[in-house]
N, C-alpha and C positions, 0 to 999 in steps of 0.2 A: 420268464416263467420261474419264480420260484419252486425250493422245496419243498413238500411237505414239513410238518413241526417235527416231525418222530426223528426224520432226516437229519435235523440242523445238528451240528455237532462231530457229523462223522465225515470221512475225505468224501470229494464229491463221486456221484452215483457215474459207475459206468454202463459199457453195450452188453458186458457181463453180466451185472446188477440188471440190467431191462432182459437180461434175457432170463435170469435166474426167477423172477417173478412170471414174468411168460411161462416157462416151465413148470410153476408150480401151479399161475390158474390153470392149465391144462390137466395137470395130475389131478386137479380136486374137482374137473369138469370132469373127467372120465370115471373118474371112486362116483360121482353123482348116480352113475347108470347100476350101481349094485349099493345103496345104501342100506342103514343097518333098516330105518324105519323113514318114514317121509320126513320126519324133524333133520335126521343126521342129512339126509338130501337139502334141504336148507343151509344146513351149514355149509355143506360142500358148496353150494352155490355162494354163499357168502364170502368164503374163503377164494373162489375162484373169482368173483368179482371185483374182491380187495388186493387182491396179487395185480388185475387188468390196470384197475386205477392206478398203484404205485410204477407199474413199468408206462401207462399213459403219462405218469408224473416225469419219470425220467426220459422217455421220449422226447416231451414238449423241453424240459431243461436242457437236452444236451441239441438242441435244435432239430430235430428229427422229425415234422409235421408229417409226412408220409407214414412214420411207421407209427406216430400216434392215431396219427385216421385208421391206422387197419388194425391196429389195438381198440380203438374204442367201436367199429364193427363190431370187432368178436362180444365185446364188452355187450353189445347190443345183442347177438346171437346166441349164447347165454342167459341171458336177464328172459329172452326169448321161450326160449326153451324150455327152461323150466317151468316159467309160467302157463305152456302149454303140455306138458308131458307129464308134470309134478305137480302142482296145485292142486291142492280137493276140496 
């Protein structure tokens, strides 16, 4: 599994890095539940599904299938939820 492009160039991604991105889709899945207006809820959702992808990237790179599958769950539990709690 490679990189991502954004990636190439910098020392390789650690459990740190997967986990610093996990932390942040979370941060921006929770700010979802008080946004400013439905747009800024989009973003948050954006933001939290773009953080799931890069620690799914680093997951599958550092050989980790397990913790990419329960990454891309959430990844789906999200995309989920907003589409039923936030979409109008």
């Amino acid at each position: 599994m490679g990189l991502p492009q954004w990636w190439k160039g910098a020392s390789p991604p650690t459990r740190d890095d997967l986990g610093r991105f996990e932390a942040a889709a979370e941060a921006a899945y929770d700010a979802m539940y008080d946004p400013k207006d439905r747009y800024h809820a989009k973003e948050l959702r954006d933001d939290a599904l773009g953080a799931l992808l890069s620690a799914i990237d680093i997951a599958k790179f550092l050989g980790l299938p397990e913790e990419a599958a329960r990454l891309e769950k959430r990844y789906d539990h999200i995309y989920a939820v907003y589409a039923h709690q936030f979409r109008m």
